[in-house]
N, C-alpha and C positions, 0 to 999 in steps of 0.2 A: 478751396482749402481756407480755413479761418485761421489765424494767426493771435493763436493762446498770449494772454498777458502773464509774462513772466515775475510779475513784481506783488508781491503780499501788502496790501494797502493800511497804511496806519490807521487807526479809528478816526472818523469823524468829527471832529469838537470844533467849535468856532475859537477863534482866539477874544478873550474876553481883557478888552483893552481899555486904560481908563480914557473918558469923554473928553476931556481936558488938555488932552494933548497935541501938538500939531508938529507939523513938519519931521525934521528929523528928529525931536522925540518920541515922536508916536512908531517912527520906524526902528527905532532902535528897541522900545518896547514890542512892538510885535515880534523882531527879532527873537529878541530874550524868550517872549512866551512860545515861539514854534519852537527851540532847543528846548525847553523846560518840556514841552509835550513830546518831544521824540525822547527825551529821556526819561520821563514817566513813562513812557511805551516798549521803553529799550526790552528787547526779543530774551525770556530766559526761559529755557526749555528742557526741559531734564536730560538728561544722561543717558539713565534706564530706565528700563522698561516696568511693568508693574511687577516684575520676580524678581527685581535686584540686577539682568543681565545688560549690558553696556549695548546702547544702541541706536546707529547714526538719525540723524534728524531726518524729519521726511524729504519726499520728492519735493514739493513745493519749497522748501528752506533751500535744497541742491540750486531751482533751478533760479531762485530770487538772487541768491549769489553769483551765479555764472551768469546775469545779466547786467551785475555791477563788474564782474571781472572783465567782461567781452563787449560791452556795451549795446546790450543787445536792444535796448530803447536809447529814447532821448534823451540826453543829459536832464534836460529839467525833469522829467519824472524817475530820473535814479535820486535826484535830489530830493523829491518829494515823498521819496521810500526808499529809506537810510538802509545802510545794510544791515543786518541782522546779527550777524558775529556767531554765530551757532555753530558753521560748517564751513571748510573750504574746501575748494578742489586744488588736487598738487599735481603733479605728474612723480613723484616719490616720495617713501616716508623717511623722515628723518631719523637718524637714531637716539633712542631714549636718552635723557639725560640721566638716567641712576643706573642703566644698565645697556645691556647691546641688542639688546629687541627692536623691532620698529616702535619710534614712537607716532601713536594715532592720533595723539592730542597734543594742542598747543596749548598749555595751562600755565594759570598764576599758580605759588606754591609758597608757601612761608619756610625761609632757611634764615636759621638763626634770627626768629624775629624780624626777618627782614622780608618784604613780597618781592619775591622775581618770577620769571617766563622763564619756561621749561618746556622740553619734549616728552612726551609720555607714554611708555607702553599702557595697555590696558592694565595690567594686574598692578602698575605704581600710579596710575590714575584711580583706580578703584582706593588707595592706600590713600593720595595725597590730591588727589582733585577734586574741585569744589561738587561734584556730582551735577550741575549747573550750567549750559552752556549758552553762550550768548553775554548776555548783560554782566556775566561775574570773568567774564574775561578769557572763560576755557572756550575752548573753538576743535571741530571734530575735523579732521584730514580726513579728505576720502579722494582715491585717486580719481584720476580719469575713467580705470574701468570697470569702478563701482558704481559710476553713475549711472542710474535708473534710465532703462530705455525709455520710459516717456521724458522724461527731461532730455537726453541725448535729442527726440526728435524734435520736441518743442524748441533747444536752442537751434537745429538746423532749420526750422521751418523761418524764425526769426532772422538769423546770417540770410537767408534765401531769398529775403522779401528787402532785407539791403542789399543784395547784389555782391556778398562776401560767399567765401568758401564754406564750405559747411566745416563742422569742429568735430563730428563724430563721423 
């Protein structure tokens, strides 16, 4: 049994540093340019679908999350692929903050000129959510058992090969 890499890899790029530099300025620069490049990269991925209908991020974004949620690698390689912000897993949905639905989304939202976080059903997310998820700060709820039987198996094959309980 091979053991799926649960982590979506950022692009590529060398960090382009200036020549000139030594010691702790050159780390502090590098620093600076790996955050400038995961922020250039930061995850934004639509909402919906190509007909307007609202719909969760794929399996791969499910399962790249629940390997920063569960630690399902090594610290330095969640570090080396930041989370994505697109989806999370909850065990409940919270209720809407404009109305008593479930809300599916955790969104920024502009009240009175002002940005705050809110709960969102679908139909006040369609209204009031950036259509954006990821990078612009809305983030999709999906419980535990929405999640996609291949992620379900890929996290237990991962818990299984640390010698932890399986999750699903």
């Amino acid at each position: 049994m091979s053991i799926p890499d649960p982590l979506l890899p950022l692009p590529d790029m060398p960090l382009n540093l200036p020549q000139e530099l030594s010691g702790e300025d050159q780390l502090k620069a590098a620093f600076v340019s790996a955050s400038d490049h995961v922020n250039l990269h930061a995850m934004a991925w639509p909402a919906k679908d190509r007909n307007g209908r609202l719909v969760p991020p794929p399996a791969e974004h499910v399962l790249h999350d629940l390997a920063h949620a569960y630690s399902l690698v090594e610290e330095e390689r969640l570090f080396e692929s930041p989370r994505l912000g697109d989806v999370t897993v909850v065990t409940e949905l919270p209720e809407c903050g404009m109305c008593v639905e479930k809300g599916r989304y955790d969104a920024i939202v502009e009240v009175r000129g002002e940005k705050a976080g809110a709960f969102l059903c679908n139909a006040h997310y369609l209204e009031y959510g950036s259509g954006t998820l990821g990078a612009s700060g809305d983030t999709y709820l999906m419980l535990f058992g929405e999640v996609p039987q291949s992620v379900q198996k890929d996290c237990n094959i991962l818990l299984e090969a640390q010698g932890r309980q399986p999750m699903f």
